[in-house]
N, C-alpha and C positions, 0 to 999 in steps of 0.2 A: 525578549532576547533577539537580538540583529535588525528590532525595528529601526525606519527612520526615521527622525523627526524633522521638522526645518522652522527653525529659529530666525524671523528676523533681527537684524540686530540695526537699531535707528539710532543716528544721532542728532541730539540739538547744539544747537551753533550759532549764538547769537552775539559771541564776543565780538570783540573788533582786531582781538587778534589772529594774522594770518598764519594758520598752521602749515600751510602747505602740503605736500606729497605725507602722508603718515603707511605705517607698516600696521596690520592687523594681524595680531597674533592668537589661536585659542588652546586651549589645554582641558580634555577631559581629566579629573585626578580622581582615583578611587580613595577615599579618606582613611581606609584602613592601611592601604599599604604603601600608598603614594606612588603608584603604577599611573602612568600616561598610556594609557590604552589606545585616544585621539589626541590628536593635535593636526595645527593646521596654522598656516600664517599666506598670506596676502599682501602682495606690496606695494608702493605706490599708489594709496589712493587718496584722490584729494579730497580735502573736507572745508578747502575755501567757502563752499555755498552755503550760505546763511537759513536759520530756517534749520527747519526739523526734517529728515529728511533719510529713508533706508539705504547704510553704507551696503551691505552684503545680504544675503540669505546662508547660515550655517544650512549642512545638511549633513547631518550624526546620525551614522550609525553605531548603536548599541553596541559592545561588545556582549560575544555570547557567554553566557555564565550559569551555574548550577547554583547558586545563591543569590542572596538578596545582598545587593551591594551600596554603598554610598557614595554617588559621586558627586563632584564639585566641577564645578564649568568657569573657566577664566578666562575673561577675553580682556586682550589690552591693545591701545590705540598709540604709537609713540608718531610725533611729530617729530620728523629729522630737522625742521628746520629751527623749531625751540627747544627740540628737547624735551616738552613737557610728556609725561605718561597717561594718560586715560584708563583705569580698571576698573571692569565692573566683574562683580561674583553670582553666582549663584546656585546653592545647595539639590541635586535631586537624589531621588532614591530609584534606586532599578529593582524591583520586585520580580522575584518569580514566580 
């Protein structure tokens, strides 16, 4: 309860399309109630450079809780200049 963690989050990039300036957005969700406890968004970052390479460091903290909770982490990547969306998920559980 109220630890932090820190999550890099890497992308690869080897297309030849130029994405440009993207907006990073994340969403902690509790699965049971669909409560956004975190979130968090970022903007403008380029991801022109090719190659595998750390956009940000997340740094979450937990919400405090008396139970054992489920959450879900959703980070998405939108390129303003095509439009395309980037999502990735992933499932944790918060124990007490």
């Amino acid at each position: 309860e109220g630890e932090t963690v820190v999550i890099p989050v890497l992308v690869s990039n080897y297309s030849q399309i130029e994405y440009g300036m993207c907006d990073f957005s994340y969403e902690l969700i509790d699965t049971d109630t669909n409560e956004k406890p975190v979130t968090g968004c970022l903007k403008n970052l380029d991801i022109d450079k090719r190659g595998c390479f750390e956009l940000v460091k997340l740094h979450i903290t937990f919400p405090q809780t008396d139970k054992s909770r489920n959450l879900r982490l959703v980070a998405r990547l939108l390129s303003s200049k095509t439009g395309n969306t980037m999502e990735v998920t992933a499932s944790l559980v918060l124990n007490v």
